[in-house]
PDB file of N, CA, C, O and CB in Angstrom:
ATOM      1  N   UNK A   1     121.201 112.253  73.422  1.00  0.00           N
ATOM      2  CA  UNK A   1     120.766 111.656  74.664  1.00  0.00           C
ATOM      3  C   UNK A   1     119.239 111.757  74.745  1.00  0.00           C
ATOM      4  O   UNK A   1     118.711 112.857  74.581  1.00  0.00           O
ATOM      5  CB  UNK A   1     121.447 112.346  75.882  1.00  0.00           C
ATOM      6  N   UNK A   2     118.370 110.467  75.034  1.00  0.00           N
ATOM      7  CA  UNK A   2     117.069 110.454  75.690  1.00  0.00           C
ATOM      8  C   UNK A   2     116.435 111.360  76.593  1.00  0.00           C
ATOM      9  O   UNK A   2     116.846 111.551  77.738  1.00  0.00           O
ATOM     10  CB  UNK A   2     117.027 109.513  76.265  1.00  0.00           C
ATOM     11  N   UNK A   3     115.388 111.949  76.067  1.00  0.00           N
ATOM     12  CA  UNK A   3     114.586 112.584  77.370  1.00  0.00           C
ATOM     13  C   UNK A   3     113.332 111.610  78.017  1.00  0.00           C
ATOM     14  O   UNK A   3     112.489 110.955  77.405  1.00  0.00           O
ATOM     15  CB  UNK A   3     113.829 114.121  76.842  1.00  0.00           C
ATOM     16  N   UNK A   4     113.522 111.756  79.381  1.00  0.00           N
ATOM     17  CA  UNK A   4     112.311 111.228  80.294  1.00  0.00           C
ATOM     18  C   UNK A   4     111.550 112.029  80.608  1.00  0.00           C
ATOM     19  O   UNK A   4     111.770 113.206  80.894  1.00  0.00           O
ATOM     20  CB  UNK A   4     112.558 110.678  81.442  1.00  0.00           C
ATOM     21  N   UNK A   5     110.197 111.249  80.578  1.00  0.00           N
ATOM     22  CA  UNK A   5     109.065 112.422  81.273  1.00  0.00           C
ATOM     23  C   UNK A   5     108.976 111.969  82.598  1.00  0.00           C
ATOM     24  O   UNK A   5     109.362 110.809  82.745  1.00  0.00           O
ATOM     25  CB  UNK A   5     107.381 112.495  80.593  1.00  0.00           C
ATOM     26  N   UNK A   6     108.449 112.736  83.938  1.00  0.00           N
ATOM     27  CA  UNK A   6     108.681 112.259  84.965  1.00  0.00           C
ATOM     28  C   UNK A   6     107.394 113.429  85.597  1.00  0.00           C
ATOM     29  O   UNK A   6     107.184 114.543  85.118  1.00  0.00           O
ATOM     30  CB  UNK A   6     110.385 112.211  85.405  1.00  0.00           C
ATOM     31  N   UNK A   7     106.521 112.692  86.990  1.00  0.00           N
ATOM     32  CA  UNK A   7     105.806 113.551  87.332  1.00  0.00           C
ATOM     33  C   UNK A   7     105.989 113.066  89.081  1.00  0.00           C
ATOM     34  O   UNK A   7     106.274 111.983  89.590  1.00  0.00           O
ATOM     35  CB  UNK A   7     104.330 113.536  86.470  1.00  0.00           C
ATOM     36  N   UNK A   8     105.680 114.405  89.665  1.00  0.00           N
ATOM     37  CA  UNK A   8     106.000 114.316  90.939  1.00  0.00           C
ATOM     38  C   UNK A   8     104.568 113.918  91.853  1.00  0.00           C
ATOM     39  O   UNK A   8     103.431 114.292  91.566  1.00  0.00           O
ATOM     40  CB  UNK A   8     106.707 115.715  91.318  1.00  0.00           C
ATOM     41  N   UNK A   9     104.841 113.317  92.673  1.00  0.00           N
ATOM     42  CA  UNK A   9     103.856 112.944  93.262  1.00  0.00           C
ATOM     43  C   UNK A   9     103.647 113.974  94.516  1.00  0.00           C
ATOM     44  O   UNK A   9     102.657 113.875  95.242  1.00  0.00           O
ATOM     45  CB  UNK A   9     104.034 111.528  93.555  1.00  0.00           C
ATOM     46  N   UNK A  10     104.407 114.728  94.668  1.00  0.00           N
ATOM     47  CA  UNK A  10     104.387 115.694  96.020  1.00  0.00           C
ATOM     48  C   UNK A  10     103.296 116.595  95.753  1.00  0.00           C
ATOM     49  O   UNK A  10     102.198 116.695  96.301  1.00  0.00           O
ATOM     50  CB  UNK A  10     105.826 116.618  96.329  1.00  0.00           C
ATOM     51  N   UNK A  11     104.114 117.594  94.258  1.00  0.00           N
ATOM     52  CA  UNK A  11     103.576 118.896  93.945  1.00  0.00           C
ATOM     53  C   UNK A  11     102.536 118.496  92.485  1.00  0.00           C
ATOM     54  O   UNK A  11     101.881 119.367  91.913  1.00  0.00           O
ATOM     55  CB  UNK A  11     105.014 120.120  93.642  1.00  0.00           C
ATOM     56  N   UNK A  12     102.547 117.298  92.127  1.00  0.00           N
ATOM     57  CA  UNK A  12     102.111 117.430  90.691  1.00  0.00           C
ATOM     58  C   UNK A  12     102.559 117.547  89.654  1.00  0.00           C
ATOM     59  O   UNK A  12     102.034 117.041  88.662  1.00  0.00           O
ATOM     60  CB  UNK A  12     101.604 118.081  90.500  1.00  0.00           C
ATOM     61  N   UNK A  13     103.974 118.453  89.607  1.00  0.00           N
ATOM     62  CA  UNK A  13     104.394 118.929  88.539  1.00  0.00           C
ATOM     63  C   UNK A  13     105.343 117.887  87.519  1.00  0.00           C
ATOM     64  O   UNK A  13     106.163 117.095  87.983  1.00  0.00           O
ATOM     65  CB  UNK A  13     105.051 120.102  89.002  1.00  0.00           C
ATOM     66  N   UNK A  14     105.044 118.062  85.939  1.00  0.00           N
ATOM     67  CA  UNK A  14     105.471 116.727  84.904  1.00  0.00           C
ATOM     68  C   UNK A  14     106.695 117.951  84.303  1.00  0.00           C
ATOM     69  O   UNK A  14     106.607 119.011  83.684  1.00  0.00           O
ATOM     70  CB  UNK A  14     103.847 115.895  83.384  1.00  0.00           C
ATOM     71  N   UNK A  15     107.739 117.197  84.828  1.00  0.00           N
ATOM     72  CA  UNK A  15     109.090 117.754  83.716  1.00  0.00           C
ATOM     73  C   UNK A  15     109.835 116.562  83.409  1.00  0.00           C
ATOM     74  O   UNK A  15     109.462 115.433  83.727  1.00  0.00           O
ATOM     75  CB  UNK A  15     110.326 118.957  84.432  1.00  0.00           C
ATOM     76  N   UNK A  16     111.167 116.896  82.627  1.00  0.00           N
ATOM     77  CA  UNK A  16     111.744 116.193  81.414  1.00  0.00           C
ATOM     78  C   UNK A  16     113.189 116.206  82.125  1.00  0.00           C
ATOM     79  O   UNK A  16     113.511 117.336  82.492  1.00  0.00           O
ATOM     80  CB  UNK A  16     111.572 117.047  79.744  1.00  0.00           C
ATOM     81  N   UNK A  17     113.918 115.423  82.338  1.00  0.00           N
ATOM     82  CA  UNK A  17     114.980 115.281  81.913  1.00  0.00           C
ATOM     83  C   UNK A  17     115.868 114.577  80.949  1.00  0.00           C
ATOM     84  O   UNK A  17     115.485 113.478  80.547  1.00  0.00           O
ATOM     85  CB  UNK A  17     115.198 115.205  82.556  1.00  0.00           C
ATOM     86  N   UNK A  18     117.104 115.096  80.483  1.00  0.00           N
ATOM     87  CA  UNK A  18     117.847 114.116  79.225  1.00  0.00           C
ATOM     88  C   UNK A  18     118.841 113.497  80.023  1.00  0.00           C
ATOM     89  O   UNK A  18     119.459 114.322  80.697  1.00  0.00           O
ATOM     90  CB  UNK A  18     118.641 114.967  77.779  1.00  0.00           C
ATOM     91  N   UNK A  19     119.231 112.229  80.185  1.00  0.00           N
ATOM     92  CA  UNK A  19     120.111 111.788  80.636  1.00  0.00           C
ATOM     93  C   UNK A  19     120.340 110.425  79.957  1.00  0.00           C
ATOM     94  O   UNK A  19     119.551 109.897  79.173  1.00  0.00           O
ATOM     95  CB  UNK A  19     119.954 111.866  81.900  1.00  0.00           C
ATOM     96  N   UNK A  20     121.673 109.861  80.411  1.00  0.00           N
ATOM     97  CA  UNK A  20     121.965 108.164  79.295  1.00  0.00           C
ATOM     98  C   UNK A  20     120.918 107.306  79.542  1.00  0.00           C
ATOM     99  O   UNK A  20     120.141 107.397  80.492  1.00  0.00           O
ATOM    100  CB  UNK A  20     123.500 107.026  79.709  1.00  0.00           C
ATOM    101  N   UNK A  21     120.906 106.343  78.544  1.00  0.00           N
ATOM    102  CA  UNK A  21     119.990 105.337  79.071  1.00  0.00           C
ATOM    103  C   UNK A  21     120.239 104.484  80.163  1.00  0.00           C
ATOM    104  O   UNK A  21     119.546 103.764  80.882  1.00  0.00           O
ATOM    105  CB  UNK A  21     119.712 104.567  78.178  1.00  0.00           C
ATOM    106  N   UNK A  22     121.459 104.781  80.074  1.00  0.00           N
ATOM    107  CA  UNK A  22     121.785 103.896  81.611  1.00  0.00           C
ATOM    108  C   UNK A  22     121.493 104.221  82.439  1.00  0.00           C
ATOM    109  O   UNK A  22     121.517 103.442  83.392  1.00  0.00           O
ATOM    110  CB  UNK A  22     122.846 103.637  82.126  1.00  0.00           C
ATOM    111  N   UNK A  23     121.069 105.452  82.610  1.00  0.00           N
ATOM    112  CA  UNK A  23     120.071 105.935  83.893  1.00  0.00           C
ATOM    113  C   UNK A  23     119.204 106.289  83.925  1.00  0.00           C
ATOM    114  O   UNK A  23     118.892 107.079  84.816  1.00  0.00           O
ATOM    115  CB  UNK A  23     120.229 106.647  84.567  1.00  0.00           C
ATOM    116  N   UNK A  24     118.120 105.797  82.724  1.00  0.00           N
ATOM    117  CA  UNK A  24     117.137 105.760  82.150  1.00  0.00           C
ATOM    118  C   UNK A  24     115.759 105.425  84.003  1.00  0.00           C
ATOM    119  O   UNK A  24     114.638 105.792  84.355  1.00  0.00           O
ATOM    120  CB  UNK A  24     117.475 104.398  80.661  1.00  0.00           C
ATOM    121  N   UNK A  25     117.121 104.375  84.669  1.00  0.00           N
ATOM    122  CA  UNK A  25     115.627 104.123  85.904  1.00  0.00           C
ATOM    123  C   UNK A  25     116.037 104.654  87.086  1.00  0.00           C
ATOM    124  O   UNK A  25     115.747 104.090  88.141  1.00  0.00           O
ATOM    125  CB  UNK A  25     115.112 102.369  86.369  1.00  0.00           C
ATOM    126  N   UNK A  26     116.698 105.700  87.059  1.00  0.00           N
ATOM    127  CA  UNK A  26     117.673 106.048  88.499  1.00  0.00           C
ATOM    128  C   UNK A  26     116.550 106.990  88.734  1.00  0.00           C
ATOM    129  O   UNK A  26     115.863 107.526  87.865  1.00  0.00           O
ATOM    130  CB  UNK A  26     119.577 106.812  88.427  1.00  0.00           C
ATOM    131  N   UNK A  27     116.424 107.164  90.423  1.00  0.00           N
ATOM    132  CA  UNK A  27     115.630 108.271  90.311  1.00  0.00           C
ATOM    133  C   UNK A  27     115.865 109.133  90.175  1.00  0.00           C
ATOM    134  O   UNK A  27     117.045 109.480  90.114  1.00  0.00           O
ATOM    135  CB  UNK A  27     115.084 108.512  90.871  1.00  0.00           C
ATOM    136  N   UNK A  28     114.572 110.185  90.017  1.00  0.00           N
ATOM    137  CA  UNK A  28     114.898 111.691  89.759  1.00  0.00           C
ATOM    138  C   UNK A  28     113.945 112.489  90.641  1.00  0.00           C
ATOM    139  O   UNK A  28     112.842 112.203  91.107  1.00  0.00           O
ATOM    140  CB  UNK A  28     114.705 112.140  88.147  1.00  0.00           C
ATOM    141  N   UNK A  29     114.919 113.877  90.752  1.00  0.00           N
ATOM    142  CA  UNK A  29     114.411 114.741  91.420  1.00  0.00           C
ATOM    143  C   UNK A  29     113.472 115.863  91.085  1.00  0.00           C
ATOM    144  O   UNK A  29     114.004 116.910  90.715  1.00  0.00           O
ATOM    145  CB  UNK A  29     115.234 115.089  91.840  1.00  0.00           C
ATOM    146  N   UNK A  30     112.217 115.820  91.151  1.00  0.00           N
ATOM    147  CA  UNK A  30     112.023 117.493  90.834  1.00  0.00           C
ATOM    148  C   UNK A  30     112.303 118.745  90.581  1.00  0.00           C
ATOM    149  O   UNK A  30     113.026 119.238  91.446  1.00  0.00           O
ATOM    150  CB  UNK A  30     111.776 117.847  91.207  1.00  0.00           C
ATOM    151  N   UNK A  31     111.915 119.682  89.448  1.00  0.00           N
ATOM    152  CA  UNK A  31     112.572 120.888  89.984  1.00  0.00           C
ATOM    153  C   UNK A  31     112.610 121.575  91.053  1.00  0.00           C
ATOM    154  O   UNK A  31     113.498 122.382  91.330  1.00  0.00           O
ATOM    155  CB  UNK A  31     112.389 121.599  89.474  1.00  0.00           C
ATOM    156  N   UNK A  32     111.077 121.145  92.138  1.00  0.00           N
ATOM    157  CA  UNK A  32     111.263 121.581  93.455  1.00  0.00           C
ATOM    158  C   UNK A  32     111.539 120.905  94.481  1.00  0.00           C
ATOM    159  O   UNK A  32     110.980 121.174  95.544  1.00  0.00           O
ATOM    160  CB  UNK A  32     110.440 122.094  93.793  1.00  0.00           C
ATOM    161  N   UNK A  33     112.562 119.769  94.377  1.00  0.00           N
ATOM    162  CA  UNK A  33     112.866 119.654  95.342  1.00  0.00           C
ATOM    163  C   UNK A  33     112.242 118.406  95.848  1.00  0.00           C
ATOM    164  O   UNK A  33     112.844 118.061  96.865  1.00  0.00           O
ATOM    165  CB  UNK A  33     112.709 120.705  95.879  1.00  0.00           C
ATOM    166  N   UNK A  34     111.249 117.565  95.541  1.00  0.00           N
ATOM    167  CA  UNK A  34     110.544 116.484  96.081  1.00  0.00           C
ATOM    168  C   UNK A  34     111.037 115.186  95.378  1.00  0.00           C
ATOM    169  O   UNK A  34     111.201 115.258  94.160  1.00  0.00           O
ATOM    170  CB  UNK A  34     109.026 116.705  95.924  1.00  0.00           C
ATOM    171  N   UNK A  35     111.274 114.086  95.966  1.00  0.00           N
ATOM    172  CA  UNK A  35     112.145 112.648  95.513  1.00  0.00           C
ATOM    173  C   UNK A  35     111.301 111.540  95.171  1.00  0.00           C
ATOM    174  O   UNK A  35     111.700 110.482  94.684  1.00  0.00           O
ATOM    175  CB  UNK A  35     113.101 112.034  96.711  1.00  0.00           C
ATOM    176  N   UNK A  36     109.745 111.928  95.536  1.00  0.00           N
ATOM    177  CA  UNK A  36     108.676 110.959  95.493  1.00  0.00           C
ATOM    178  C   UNK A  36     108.190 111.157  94.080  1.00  0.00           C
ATOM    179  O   UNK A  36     107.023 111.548  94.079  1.00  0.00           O
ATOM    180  CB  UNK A  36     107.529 111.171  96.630  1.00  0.00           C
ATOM    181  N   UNK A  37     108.808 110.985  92.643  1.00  0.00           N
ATOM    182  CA  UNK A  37     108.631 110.978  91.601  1.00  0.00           C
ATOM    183  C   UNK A  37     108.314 109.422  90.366  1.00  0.00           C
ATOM    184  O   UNK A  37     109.023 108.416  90.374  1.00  0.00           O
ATOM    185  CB  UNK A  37     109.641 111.750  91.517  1.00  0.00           C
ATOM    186  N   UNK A  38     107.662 109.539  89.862  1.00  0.00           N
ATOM    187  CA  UNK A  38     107.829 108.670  88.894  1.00  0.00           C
ATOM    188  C   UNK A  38     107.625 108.831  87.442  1.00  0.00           C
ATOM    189  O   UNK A  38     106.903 109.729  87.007  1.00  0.00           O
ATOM    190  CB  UNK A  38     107.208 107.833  89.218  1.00  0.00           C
ATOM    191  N   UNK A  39     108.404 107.762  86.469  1.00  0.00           N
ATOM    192  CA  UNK A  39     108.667 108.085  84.947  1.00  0.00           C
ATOM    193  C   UNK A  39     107.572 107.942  84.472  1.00  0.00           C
ATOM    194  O   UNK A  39     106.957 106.961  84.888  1.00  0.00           O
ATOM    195  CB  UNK A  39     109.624 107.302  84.156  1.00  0.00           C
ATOM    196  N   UNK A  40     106.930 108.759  83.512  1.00  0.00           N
ATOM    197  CA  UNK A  40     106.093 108.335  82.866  1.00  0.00           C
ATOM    198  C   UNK A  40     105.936 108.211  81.514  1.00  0.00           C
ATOM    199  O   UNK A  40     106.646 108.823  80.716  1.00  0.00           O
ATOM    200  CB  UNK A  40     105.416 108.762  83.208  1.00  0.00           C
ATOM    201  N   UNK A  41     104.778 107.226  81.097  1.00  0.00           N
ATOM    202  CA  UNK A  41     105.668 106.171  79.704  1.00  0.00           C
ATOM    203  C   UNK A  41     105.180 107.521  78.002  1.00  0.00           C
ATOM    204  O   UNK A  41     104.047 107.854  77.655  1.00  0.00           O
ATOM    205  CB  UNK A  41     104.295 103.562  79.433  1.00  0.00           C
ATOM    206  N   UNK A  42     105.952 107.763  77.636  1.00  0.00           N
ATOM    207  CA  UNK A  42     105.831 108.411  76.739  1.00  0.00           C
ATOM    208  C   UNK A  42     105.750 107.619  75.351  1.00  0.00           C
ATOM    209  O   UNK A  42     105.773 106.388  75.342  1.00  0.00           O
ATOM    210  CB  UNK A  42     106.745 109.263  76.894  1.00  0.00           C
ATOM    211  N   UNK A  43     105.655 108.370  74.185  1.00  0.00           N
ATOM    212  CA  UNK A  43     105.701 108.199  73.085  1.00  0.00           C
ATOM    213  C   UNK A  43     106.313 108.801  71.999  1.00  0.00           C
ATOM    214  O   UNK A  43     106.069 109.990  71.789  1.00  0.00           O
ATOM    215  CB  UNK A  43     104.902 108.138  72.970  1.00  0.00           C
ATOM    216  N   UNK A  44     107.211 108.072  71.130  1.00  0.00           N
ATOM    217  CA  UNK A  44     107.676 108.475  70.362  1.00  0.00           C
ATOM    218  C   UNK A  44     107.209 108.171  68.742  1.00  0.00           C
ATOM    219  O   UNK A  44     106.825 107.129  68.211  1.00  0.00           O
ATOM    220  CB  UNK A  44     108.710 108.220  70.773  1.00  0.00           C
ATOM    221  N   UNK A  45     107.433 109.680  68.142  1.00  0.00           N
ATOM    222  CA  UNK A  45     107.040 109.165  66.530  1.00  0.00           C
ATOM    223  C   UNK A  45     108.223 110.203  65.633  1.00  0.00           C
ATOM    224  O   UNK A  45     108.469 111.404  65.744  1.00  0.00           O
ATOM    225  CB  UNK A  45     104.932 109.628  65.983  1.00  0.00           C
ATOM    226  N   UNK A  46     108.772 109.178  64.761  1.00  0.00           N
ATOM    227  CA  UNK A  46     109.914 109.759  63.404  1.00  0.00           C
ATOM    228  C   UNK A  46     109.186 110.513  62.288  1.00  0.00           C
ATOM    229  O   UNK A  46     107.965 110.374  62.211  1.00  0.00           O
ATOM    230  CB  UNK A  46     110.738 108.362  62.489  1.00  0.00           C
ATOM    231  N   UNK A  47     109.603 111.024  61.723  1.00  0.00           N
ATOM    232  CA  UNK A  47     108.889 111.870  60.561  1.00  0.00           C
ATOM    233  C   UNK A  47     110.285 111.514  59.536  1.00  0.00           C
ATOM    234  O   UNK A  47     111.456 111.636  59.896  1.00  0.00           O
ATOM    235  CB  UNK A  47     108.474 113.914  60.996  1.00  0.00           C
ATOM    236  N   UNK A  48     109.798 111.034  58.141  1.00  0.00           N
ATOM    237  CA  UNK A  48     111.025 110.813  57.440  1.00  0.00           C
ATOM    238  C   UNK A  48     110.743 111.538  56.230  1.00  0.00           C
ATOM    239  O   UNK A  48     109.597 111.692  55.808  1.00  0.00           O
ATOM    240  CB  UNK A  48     111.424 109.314  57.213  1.00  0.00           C
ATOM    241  N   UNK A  49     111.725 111.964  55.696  1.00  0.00           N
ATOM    242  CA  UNK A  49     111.478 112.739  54.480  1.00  0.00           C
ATOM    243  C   UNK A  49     111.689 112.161  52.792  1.00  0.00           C
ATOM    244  O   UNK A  49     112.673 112.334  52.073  1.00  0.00           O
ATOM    245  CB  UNK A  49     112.396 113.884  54.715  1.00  0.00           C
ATOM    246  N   UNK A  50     110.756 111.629  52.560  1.00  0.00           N
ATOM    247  CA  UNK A  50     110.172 110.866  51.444  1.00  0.00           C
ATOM    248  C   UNK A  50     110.580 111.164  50.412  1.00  0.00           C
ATOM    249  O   UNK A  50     111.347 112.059  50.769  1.00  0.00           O
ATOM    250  CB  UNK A  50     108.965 110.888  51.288  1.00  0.00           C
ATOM    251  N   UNK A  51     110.711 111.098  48.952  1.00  0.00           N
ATOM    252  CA  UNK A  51     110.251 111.016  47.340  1.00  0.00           C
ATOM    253  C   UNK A  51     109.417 111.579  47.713  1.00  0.00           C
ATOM    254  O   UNK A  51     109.548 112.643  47.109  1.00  0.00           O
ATOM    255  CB  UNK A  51     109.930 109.783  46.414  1.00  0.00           C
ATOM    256  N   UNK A  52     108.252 111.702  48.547  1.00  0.00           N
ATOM    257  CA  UNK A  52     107.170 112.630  47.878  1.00  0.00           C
ATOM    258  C   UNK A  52     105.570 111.491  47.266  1.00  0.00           C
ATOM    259  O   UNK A  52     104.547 111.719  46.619  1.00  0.00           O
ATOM    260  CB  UNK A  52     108.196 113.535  46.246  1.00  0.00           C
ATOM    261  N   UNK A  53     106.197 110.253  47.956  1.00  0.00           N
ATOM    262  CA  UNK A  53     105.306 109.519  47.420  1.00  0.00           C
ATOM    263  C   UNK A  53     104.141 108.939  48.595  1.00  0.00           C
ATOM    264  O   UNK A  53     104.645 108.754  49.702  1.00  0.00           O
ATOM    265  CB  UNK A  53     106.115 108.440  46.679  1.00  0.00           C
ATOM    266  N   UNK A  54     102.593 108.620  48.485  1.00  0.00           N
ATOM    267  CA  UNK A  54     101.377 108.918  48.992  1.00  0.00           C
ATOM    268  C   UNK A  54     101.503 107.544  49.770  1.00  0.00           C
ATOM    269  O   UNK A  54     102.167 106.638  49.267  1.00  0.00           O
ATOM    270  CB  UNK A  54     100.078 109.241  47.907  1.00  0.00           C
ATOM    271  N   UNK A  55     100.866 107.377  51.007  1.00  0.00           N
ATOM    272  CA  UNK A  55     101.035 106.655  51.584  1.00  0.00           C
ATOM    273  C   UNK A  55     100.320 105.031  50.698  1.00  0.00           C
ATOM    274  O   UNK A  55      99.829 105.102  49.572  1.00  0.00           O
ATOM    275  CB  UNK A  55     100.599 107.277  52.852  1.00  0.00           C
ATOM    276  N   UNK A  56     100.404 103.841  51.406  1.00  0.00           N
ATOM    277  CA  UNK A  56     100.248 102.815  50.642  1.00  0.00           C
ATOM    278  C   UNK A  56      98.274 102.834  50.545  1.00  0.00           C
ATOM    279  O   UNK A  56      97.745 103.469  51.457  1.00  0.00           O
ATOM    280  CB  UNK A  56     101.161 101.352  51.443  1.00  0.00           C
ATOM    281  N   UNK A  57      97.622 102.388  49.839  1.00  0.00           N
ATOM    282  CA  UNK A  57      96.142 102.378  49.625  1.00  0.00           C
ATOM    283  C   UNK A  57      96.275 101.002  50.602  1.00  0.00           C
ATOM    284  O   UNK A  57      97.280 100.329  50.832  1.00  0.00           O
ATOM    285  CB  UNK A  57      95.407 102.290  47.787  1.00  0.00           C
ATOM    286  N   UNK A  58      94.721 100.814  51.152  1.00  0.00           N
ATOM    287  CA  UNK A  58      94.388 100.108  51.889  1.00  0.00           C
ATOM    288  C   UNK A  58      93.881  98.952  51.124  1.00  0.00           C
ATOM    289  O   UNK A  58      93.421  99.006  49.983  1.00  0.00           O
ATOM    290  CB  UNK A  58      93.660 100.699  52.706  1.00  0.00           C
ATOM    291  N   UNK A  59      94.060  97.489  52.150  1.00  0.00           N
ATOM    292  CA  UNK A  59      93.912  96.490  50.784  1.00  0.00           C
ATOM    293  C   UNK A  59      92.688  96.435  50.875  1.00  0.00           C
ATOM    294  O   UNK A  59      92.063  96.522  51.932  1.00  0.00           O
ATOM    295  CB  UNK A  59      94.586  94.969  50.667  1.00  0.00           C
ATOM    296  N   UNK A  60      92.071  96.239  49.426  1.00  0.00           N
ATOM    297  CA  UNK A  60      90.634  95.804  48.896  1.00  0.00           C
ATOM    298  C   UNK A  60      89.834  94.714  49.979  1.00  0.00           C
ATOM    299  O   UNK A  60      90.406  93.904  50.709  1.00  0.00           O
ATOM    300  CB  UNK A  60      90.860  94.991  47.299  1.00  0.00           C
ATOM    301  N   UNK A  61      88.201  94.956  49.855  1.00  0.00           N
ATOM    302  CA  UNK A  61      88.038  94.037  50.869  1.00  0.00           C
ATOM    303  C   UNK A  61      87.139  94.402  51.954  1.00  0.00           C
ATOM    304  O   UNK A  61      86.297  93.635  52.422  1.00  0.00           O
ATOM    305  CB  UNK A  61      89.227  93.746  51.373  1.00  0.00           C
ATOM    306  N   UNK A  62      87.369  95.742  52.387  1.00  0.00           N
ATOM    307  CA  UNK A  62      87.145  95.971  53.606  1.00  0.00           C
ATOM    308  C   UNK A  62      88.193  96.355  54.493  1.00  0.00           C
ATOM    309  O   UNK A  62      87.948  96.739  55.637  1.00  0.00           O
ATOM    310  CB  UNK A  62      86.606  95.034  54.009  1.00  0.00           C
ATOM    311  N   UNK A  63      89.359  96.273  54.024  1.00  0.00           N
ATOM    312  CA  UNK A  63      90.556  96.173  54.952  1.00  0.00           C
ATOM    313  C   UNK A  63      90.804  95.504  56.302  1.00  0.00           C
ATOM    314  O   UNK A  63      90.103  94.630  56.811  1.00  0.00           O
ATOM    315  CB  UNK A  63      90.819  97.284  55.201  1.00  0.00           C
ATOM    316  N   UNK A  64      91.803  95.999  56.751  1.00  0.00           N
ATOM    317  CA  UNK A  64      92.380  95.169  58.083  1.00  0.00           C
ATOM    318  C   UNK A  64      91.829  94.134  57.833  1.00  0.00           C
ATOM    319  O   UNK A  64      91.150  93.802  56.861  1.00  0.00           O
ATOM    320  CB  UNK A  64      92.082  95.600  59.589  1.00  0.00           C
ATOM    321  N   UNK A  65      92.436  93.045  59.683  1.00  0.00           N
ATOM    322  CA  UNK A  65      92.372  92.015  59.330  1.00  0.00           C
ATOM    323  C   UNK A  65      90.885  91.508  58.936  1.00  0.00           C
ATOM    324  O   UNK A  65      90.482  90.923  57.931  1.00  0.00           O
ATOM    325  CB  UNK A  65      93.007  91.414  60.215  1.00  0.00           C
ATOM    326  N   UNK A  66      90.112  92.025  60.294  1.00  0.00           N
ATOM    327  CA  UNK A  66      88.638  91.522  60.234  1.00  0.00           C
ATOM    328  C   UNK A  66      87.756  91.587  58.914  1.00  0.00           C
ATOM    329  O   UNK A  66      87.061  90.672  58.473  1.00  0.00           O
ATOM    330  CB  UNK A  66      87.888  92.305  61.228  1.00  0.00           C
ATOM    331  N   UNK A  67      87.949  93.041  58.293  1.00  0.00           N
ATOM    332  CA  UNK A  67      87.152  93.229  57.305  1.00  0.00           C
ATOM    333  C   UNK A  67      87.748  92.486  55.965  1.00  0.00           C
ATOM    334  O   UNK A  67      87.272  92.511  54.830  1.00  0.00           O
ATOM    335  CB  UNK A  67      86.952  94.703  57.189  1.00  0.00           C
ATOM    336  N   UNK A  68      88.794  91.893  56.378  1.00  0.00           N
ATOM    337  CA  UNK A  68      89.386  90.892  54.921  1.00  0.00           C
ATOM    338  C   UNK A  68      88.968  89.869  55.055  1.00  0.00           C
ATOM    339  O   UNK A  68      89.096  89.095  54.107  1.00  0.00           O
ATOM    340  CB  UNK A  68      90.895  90.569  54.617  1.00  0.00           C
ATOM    341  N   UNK A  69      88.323  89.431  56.211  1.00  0.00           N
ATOM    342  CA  UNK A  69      88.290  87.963  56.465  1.00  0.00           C
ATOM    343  C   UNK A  69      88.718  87.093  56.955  1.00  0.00           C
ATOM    344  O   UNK A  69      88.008  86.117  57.195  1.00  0.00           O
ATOM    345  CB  UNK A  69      88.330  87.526  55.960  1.00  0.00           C
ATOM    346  N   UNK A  70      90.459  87.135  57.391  1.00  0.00           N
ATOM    347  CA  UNK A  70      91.387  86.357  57.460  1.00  0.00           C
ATOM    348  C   UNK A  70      91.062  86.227  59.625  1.00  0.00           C
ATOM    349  O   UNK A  70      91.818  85.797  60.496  1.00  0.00           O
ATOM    350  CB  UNK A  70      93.066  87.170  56.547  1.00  0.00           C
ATOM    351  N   UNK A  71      89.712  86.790  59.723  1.00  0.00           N
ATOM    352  CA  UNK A  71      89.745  85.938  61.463  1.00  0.00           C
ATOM    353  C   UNK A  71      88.801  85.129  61.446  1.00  0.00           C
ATOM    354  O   UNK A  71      87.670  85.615  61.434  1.00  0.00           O
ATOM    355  CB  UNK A  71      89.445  86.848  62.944  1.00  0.00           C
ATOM    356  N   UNK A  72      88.902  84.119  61.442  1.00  0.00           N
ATOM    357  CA  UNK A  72      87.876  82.969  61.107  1.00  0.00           C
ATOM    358  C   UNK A  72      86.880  82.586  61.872  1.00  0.00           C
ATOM    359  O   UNK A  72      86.138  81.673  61.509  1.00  0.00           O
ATOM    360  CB  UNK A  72      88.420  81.870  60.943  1.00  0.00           C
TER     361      UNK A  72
END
C-alpha cells in the first residue's frame, strides 16, 4: 500500500499515512487532531539491481538536446 505525505495547516506538522489508492484524496486527519490538512506532492525513485554494468556515456557533441544541436 502507498504512503501520502500530508501537512497540517493548523499546527504545521508533515506526517505520512499508508492507505489504498482509492483513498489516495479522502481527507486526512492529523496526528493532533486538526482536519485543515493537505497532501503534499512527493517523489518517488526505484533503485534496481544491475549486472553491475556503468551507466550509459553521454552522446558525443556536447550532449543533450541543445548542445547536440537538434534545437534549431
Amino acid at each position: 500500500m502507498p504512503s501520502y505525505a500530508y501537512r497540517c495547516r493548523g499546527c504545521g506538522d508533515t506526517f505520512e499515512l499508508t492507505r489504498p489508492m482509492a483513498e489516495a484524496s479522502a481527507p486526512a486527519t492529523c496526528p493532533e487532531g486538526h482536519d485543515d490538512t493537505v497532501k503534499l506532492l512527493t517523489t518517488f525513485g526505484t533503485v534496481t539491481r544491475g549486472g553491475g554494468s556503468a551507466p550509459a556515456p553521454a552522446p558525443s557533441g556536447g550532449g543533450g538536446c541543445c548542445g547536440g544541436g537538434c534545437c534549431g
